[in-house]
N, C-alpha and C positions, 0 to 999 in steps of 0.2 A: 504493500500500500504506500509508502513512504519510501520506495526503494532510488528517486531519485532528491531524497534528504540525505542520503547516504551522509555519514557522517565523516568518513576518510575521503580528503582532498583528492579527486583524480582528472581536474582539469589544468591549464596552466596558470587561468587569472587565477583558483584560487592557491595554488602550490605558490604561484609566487607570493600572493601576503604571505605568507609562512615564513618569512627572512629570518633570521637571528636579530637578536634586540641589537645590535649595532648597526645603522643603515649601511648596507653596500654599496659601493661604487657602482655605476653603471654597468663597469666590465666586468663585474663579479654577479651584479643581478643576470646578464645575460649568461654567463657561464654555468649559474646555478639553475634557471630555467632550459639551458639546454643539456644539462647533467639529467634534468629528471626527464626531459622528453624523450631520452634515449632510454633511461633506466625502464620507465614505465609500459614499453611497450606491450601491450599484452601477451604476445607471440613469444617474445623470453621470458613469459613467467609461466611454473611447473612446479607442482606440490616436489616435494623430497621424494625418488623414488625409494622401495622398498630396501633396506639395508643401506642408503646411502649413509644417515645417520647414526653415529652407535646409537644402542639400545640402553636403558637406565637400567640396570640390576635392579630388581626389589628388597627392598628393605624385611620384606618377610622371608628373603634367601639368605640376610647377613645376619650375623648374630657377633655383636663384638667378644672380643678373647675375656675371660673371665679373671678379675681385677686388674687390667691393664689401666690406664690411665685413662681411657677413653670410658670405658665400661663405667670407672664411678663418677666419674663425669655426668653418662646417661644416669645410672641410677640416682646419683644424688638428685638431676630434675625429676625422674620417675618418683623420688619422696614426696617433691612439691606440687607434682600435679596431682597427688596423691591427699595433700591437708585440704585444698580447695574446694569448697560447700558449694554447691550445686544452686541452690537456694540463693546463697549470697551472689554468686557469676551470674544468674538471671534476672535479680532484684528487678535492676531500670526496665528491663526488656517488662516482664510482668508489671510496672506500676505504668510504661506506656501504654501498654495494651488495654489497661483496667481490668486486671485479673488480681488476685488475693499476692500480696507479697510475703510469704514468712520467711521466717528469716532475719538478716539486715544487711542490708547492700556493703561493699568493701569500700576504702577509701580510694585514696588519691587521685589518680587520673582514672576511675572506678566511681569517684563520689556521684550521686544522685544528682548535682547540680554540676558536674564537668559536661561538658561538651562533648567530648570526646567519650563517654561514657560506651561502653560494648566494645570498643576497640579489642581489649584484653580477651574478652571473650572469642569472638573470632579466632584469634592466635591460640585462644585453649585450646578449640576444638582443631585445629588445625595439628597442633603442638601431641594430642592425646591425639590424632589420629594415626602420626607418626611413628609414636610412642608406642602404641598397641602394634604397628606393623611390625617394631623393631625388637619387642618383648614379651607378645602377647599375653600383658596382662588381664587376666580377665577381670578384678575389679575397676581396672585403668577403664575398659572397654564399659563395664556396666557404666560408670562414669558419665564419659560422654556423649553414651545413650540417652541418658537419662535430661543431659543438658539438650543436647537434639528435640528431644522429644519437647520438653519444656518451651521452646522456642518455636518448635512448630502448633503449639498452642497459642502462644503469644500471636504469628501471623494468622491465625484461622481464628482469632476474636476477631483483631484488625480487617480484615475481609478483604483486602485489597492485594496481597502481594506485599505489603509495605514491611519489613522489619527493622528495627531498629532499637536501642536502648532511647533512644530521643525523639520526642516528635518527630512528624513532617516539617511543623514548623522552620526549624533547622535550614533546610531546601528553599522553601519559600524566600526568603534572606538570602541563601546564596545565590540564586536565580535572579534576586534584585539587586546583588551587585551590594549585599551588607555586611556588614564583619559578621562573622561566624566562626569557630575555628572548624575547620575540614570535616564537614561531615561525610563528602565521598569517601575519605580517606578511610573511617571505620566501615563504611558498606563495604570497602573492596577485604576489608579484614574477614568480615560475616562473610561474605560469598566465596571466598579463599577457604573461609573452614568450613563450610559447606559442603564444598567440593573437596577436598581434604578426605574429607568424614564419608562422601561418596567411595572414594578414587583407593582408599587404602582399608573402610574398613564393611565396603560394602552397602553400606545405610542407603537402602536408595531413597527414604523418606526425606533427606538430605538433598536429593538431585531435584525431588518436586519442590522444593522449600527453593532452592535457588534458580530454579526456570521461573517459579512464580514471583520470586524479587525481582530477577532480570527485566521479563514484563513490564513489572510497575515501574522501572527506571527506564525501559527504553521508550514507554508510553512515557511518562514522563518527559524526557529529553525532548523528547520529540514535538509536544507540545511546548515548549517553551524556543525552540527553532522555529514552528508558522506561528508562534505569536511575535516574536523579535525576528532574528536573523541566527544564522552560522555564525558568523561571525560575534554575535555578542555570548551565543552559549561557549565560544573557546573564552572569551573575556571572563568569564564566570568563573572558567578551569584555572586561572590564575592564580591559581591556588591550592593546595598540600593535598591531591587527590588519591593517593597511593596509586595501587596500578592497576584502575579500571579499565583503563586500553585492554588491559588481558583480557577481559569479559567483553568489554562493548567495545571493542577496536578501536579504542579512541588514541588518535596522535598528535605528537607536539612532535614536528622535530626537534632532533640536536643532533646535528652534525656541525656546530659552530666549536671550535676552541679554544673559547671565552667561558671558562666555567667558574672563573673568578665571580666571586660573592653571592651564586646559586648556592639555593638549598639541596643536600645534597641527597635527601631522603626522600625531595618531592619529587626529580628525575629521574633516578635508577629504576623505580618499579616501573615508567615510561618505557625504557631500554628493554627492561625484560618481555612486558610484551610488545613490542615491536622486536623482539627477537621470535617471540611466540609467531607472531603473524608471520614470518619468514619460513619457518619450520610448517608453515599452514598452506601457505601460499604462493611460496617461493619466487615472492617480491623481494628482486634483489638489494634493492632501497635497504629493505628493513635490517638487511644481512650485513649493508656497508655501516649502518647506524650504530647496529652491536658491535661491531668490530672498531668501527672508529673511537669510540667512546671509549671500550675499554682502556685503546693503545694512552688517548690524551689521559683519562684518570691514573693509568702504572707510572706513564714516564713520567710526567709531570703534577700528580698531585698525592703520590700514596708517600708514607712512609717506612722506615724501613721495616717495620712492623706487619706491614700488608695492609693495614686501612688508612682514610685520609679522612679529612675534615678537621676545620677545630669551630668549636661551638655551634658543628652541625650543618658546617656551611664551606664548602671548596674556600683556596684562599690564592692568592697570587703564585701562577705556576713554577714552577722548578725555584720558587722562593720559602721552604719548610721550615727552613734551622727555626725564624722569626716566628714562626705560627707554636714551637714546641712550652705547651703549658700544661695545665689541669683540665682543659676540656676539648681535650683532644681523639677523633677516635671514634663517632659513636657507633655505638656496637650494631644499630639499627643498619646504619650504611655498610658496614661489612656482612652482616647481613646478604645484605641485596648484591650488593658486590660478589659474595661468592655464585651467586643466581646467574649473574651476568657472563664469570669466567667459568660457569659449568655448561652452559648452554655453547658459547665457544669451542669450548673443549668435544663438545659431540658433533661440532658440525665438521674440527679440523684435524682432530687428535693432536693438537702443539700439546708437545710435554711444557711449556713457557707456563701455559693455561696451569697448568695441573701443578706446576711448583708454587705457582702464586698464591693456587684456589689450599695450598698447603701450607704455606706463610699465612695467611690471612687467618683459617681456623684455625690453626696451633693458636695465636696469639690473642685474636680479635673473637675469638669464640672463646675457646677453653681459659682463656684468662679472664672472663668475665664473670666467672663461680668465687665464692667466698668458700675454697676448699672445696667440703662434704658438709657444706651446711646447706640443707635444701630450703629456696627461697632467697635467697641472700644474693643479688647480684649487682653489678655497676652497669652504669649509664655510659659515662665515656671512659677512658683508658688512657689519665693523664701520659705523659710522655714531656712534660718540663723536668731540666733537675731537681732532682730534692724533693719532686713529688708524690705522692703515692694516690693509689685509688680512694682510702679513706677520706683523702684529701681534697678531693674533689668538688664542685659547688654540691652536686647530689649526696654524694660521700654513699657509700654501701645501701640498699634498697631492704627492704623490708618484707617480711613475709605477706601481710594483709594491707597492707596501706600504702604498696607504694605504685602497680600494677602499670610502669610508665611504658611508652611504646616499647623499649629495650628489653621488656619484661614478656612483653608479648614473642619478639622476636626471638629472645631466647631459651622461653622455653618450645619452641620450633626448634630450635637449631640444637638443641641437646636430645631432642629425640628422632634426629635422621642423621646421627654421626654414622650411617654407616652405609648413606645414601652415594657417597661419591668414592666411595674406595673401588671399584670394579665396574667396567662398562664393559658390554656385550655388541657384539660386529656379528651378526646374522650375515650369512651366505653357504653356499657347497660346506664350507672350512668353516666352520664356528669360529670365534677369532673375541680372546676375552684382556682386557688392557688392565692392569695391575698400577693403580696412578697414585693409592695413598700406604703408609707403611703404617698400618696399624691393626693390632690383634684383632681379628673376627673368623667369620666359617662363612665360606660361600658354598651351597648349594646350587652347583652350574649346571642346571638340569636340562638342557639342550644338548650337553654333550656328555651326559651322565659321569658329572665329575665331582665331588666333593676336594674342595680347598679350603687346607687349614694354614692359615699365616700367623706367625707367633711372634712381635717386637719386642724384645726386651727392653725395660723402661732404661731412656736416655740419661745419661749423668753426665756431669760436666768436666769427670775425671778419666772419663773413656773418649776417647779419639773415632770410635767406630759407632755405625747401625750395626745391630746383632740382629736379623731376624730369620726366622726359619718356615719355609712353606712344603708343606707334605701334600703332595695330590693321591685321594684314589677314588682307583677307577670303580665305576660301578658298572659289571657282566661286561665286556669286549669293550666299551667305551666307543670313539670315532675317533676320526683324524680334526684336529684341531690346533689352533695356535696359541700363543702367550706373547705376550709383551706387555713388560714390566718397566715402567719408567726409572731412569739412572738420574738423581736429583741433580739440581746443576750446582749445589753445595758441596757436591763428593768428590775427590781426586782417584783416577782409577790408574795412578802409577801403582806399578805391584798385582793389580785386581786381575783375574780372571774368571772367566765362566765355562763351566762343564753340563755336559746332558749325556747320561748314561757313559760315564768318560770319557765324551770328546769334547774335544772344545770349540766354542762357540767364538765368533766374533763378538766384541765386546763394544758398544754403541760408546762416545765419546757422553759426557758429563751433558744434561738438561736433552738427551736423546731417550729410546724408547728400541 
């Protein structure tokens, strides 16, 4: 009915309002209209064929190595999603709806009068859907059952499709162009653990909850574009929408490398799905957009740490020493970051992708736990001297009161450590890539293979990786390949490789 409101730019007048916020020269406006008139041709655009992209291992085939570092990592979050009251994570959703609230709602960015209120929620369900793939706990799983359900209550008072911990109201204000703080931002959280809770643990009551939000917002959308313009609904988006491009294809470019004084947590979920739409679509555009972005964020904006920001916000490129303080880091952006260089990594296999995406959660993920205290996590990831995390304007987060975006994000990211250790290459030759070095068990059931990989915990008095991998076969097995990424941290003077006593050529350091 609306299919020519389409909401992705595909002519040249409107590609070209789409500039970068710094006007271009006339020879750069012509060159960048004639960049997309070549890109967009229909003729060169083709979904991904079959095996072109690795395949993602599931998370219900990995099971990390039992107390290795990563395991109490996962279990310490499996504790904390473990305290959290069902009751309390539905509050707002139930007192919007006008349903009985018991219970009493959580604080902080959780409180009844936040704005941002459900945000957290979504990342639960997202977070325990993970969590159940990766440990099948079955209390974890009644859990957020139980939260689903609750929620699909709340939208079937509502009668509309609508869900939300907040009014409609909310919308109304952003649609007028009033301060609000980001209410897309939480829906795209809700329809992310919707789908979550779909995709990992089966819930299909979860897949009608989110077709029937999708509805109410593309109806939506869509009515505020023939009341106004295209034009004034992107006016609207100016603002912290997380990444609803994923669901409703919606785009902003960037391919500008001007990221100086962007918000760095409002564009990367943009990146991901315009990488999504490429892997859909194979609109080469969206392919040059992942790619470019990442290159300008590594070379010019991370540190050496693997994440970049300080105070949440890109800062003047290849200029860091000056940016090094207490709010440096946010754990949200590496987050998204790692989303960005895994999707990369399936379309190219660069072992580059796969050192970074290894840099960034060593540091930027696992350093964000306070130990084996479950609940306990930080916001950013000071990096001035003489500072520490305690130290920070957030200072360490709290079990019930503090549920700030970082909190949502990572108890996501503690319950899929096991999601990028192993990617699978479908063909004749099963073909399986080995990209992270940490204890788990893959069950590679295409080529009836069990793999057990053992790391010994790293010390700072040992010079070496110790780790050990035992494959067996299950009945004749098949013909199949291995490649195992060689870190570009590791020196292979001395190093050699053997298979059944021969020896192997040995790939030079950041090769595979």
């Amino acid at each position: 009915m609306f299919s020519h409101y389409h909401l992705t730019p595909t002519d040249d007048s409107v590609w070209s309002s789409l500039l970068p916020r710094k006007v271009l020269i006339e020879e750069d406006e012509f060159s960048w209209a004639m960049m997309y008139r070549k890109m967009k041709n229909p003729t060169e655009f083709k979904a991904a064929a079959p095996g072109e992209f690795l395949k993602e291992v599931s998370l219900h085939d990995v099971s990390l190595g039992g107390n290795s570092l990563h395991w109490r990592a996962q279990q310490t979050n499996l504790e904390y999603l473990l305290m959290l009251d069902v009751d309390s994570l539905v509050w707002s959703f139930r007192k919007t709806a006008g349903l009985p609230t018991p219970g009493k709602a959580y604080g902080g960015w959780e409180e009844p009068t936040c704005e941002l209120r459900g945000h957290f929620v979504g990342h639960y369900m997202s977070a325990t859907a993970l969590m159940w793939a990766s440990t099948h706990n079955d209390t974890l799983k009644e859990r957020m059952s139980a939260v689903v359900s609750a929620l699909f209550h709340c939208q079937k008072k509502m009668g509309t499709g609508y869900l939300s911990a907040f009014p409609s109201e909310e919308f109304d204000r952003f649609e007028a162009l009033k301060p609000v703080w980001a209410p897309y931002y939480t829906i795209h959280k809700i329809l992310a653990g919707l789908l979550d809770q779909y995709t990992f643990a089966d819930n299909a009551q979860a897949l009608n909850m989110t077709t029937w939000m999708v509805d109410y917002f593309y109806n939506r959308v869509q009515k505020v574009i023939l009341k106004h313009t295209l034009e004034r609904h992107w006016q609207s988006l100016n603002e912290e929408t997380g990444g609803m491009n994923d669901a409703l294809y919606r785009l902003f470019t960037i391919t500008a490398d001007d990221l100086s004084g962007f918000h760095a947590n409002t564009h990367i979920p943009i990146v991901i799905g315009s990488q999504r739409r490429y892997e859909i679509t194979g609109d080469p555009l969206y392919k040059e957009i992942g790619t470019f972005f990442m290159d300008i964020v590594n070379a010019s904006h991370t540190y050496a740490t693997g994440g970049s920001t300080v105070n949440e916000h890109w800062s003047d490129p290849k200029r860091l020493a000056s940016t090094l303080e207490k709010e440096n880091e946010e754990s949200c952006s590496t987050y998204n970051m790692l989303k960005v260089a895994r999707h990369l990594f399936k379309w190219t296999k660069e072992m580059a992708y796969a050192d970074y995406y290894e840099r960034a959660l060593t540091n930027g993920v696992l350093g964000i736990q306070r130990g084996t205290e479950p609940g306990v996590m930080i916001y950013m990831l000071p990096l001035g001297p003489g500072d520490s995390k305690a130290k920070s304007n957030q200072g360490w987060g709290t079990k019930f009161k503090s549920f700030w975006c970082c909190y949502g994000t990572g108890i996501e990211s503690f319950s899929k450590l096991g999601d990028s250790i192993y990617f699978e290459e479908e063909g004749k030759v099963p073909g399986l890539y080995i990209i992270q070095f940490i204890s788990s068990v893959l069950n590679w059931k295409s080529a009836h293979i069990t793999l057990n990989q053992k790391v010994d915990p790293v010390v700072s008095w040992d010079p070496f990786l110790r780790l050990t991998q035992t494959i067996s076969l299950e009945g004749t097995g098949q013909s199949s390949s291995l490649n195992l990424r060689i870190p570009f941290w590791t020196n292979s003077n001395g190093a050699k490789a053997t298979l059944n006593n021969q020896n192997l050529p040995l790939p030079s350091p950041g090769a595979q």
